[in-house]
N, C-alpha and C positions, 0 to 999 in steps of 0.2 A: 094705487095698487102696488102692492111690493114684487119686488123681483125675487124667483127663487133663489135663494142662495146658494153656491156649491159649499159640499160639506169641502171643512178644514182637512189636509191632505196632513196626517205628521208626519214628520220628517227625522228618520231616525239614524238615518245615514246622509254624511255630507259627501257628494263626488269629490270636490275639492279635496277635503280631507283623507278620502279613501285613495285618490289618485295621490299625493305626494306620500302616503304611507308606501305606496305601490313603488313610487320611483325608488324610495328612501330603500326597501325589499331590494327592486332589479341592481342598485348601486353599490351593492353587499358583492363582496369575491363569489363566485358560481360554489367553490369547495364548500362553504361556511357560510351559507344563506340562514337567517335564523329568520322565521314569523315572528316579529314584535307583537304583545301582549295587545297592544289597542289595535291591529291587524286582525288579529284570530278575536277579539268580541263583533269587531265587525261581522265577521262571518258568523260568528253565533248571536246576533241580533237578526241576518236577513234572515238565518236557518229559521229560528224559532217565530218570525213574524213570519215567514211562508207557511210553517207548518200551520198557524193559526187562521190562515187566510179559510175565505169560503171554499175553497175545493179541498182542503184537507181538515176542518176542522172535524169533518163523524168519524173518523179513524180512532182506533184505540189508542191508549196511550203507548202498547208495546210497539204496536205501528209505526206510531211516530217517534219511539226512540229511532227504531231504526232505518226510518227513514232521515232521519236530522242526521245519524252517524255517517250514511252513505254520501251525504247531501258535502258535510265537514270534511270526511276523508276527500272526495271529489274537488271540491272548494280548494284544498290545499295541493293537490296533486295537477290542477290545472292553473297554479298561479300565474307559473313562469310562461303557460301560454300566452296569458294577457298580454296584447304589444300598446308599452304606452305610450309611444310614436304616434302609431294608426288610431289606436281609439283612447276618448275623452271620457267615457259613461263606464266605470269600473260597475256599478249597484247593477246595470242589466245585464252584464254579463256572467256576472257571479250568483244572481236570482233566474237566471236561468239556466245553469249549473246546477244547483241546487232541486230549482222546480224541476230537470230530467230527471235529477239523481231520487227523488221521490218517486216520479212516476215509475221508477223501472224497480225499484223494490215495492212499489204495491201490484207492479207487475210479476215479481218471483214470488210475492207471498200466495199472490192469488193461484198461480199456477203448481204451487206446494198444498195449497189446499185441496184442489181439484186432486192431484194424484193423490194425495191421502184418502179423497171422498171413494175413490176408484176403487182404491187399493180396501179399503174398509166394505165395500158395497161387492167385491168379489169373494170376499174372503167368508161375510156374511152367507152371501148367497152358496158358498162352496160347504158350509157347514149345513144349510138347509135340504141341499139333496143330500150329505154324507147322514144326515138325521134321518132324512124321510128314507135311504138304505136300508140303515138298522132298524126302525120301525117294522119294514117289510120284512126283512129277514128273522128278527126276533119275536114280532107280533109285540114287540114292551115299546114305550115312548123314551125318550133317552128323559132322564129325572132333572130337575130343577140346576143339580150343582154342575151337571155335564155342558150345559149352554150358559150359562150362570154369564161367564166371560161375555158371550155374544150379545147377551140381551143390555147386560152393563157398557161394552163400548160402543152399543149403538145408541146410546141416551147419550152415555157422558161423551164421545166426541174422543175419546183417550187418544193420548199420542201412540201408534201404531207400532214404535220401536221397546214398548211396555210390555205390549202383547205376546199372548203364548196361546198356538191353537188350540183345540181339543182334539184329540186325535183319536177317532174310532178304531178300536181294534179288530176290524176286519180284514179279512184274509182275502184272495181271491176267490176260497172255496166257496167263503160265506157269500159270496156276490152272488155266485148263479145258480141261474135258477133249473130248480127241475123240472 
């Protein structure tokens, strides 16, 4: 009977290799630190194989630009924390870098959507009673091109900074009632 086999593990980064790029980096004068070319693919190999890992691969692709740029920007701006004294294992700590710097832009996107969903679902519903107002007051229905706006960015989702309301021209006289 055969033994299961463990899948083949690739191996796209060498510690070895990433740690003396690391020292070759810290050994550089602090004024004139330059990231060497085979440094910064490194970092753009772990980016782009996290981004394809199972927890990030259903994201869109604008997603994941921006979460790889967070991921790079962060990656470089945390270099000089690495101490390569204390630690041996550069790939987990720069993949997990990385993997924060994802999760906290699928955390602002998600939270950018919600207030726009807010913000779109108040604005809607503020056109609905200023409708059902004029309705009352006029005995007319406001016509097609008056909501036109509202009924189109509740399908399409528009970006919210596009928008222009419809502004009933009611008075405060028109409001009340006799």
């Amino acid at each position: 009977m055969e033994q299961c086999k463990k899948p083949s593990v690739r191996i796209y980064v060498s510690n070895e290799n990433f740690m003396k790029l690391l020292e070759e980096y810290n050994n550089q004068e602090a004024k004139s630190k330059i990231i060497s070319e085979e440094l910064g693919e490194i970092f753009i190999l772990i980016v782009d194989n996290l981004a394809n890992s199972r927890q990030f691969i259903n994201y869109s692709d604008d997603w994941k630009a921006e979460m790889k740029s967070d991921a790079l920007y962060n990656s470089i701006k945390y270099i000089d924390k690495f101490d390569i004294i204390k630690y041996r294992n550069p790939f987990a700590y720069f993949t997990m870098i990385a993997f924060n710097s994802f999760r906290m832009r699928i955390k602002k996107e998600k939270t950018t959507m919600l207030k726009n969903d807010i913000i779109r679902n108040e604005l809607f519903d503020e056109f609905l009673v200023e409708s059902k107002l004029y309705e009352r007051k006029t005995g007319q229905e406001m016509d097609d091109e008056d909501n036109r706006q509202f009924v189109e960015m509740d399908k399409m989702k528009i970006d919210l900074e596009d928008f222009e309301p419809v502004k009933c021209n009611l008075t405060e006289e028109d409001l009340k009632v006799d």
